[in-house]
N, C-alpha and C positions, 0 to 999 in steps of 0.2 A: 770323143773324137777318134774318128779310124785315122790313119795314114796309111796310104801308098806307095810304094817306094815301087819306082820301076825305071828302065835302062841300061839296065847292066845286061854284060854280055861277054864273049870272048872277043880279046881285041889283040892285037901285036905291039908289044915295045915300041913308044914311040908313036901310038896311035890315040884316040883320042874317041873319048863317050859323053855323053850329059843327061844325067841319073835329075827326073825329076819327084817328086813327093808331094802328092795330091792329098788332099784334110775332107774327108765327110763329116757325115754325122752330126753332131752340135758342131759347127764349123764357128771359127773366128778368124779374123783375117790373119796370116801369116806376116809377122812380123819378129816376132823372137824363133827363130832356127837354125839350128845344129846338125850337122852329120858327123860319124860315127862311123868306126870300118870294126870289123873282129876278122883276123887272119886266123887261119890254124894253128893253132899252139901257142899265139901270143893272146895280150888281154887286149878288149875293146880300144878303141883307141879315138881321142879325138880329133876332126879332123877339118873341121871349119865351120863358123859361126855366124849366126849378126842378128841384131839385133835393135829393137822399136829406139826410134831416135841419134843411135850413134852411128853415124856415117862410113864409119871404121867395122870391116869385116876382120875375122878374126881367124889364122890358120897357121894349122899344127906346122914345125917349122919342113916338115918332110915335105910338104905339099905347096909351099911358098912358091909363088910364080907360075905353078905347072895348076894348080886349082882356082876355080873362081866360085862362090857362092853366090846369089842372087834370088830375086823372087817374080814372078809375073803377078803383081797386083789384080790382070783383070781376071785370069784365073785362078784366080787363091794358089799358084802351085808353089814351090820350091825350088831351084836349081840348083845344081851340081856341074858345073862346066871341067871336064877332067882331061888335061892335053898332056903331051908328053909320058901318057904312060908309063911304067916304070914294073919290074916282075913284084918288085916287094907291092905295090899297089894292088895285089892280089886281095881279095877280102870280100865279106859280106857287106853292102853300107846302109847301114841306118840311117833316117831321118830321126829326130825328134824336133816338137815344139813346147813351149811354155807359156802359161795366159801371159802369168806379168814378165816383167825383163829383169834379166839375169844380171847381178851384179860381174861386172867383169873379170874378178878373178875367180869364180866359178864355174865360167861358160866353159871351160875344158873338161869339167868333171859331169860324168853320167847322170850322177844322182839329183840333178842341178834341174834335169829336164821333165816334162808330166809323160808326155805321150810319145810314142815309140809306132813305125812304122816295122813291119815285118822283115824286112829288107832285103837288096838285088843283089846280086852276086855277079862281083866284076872279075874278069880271068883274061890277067895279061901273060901274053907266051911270047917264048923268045922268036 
């Protein structure tokens, strides 16, 4: 499985991108997905979830209210809905997917995921 990751861009505090994550290759439908930011100098970081079955989307508490995950069923894609911007939201963001579904208290940790998109690079300025 490849993924995609693209959307990112330079944006201004306060403004607002939506970073989506397209799946080739051996595809499966998108159902279990995670993103993932790595800033300079800090470690990867999780940053919102969800997952086949549970209604409940899942996000790092930095991002609560200002991020929205979701998926477009008819294009297999991903969503990243990112408003409110913020300078610390500076980063690169990953997608990842997983075949089966992640037990919930896993879904924050990396090693948790199979496949990893290349990922966009979001740059918010003052």
């Amino acid at each position: 499985v490849q993924l995609q990751a693209s959307g990112g861009g330079l944006v201004q505090a306060g403004g607002s991108l939506r970073l989506s994550c397209a799946a080739s290759g051996h595809t499966f439908a998108i159902v279990n997905m995670a993103w993932f930011r790595h800033a300079p100098g800090k470690e990867r970081e999780f940053v919102a979830a969800i997952r086949r079955g549970d209604p409940k989307a899942y996000y790092a508490d930095s991002v609560k209210g200002r991020f929205t995950i979701s998926k477009d069923t008819a294009k297999n894609t991903g969503l990243l809905q990112m408003n409110s911007l913020k300078l610390e939201d500076t980063a690169v963001y990953y997608c990842s997917l997983k075949a089966n579904c992640p037990i919930s208290s896993a879904i924050g940790l990396a090693d948790t995921w199979d496949y990893w998109g290349q990922g966009t690079l979001v740059t918010v300025s003052s």
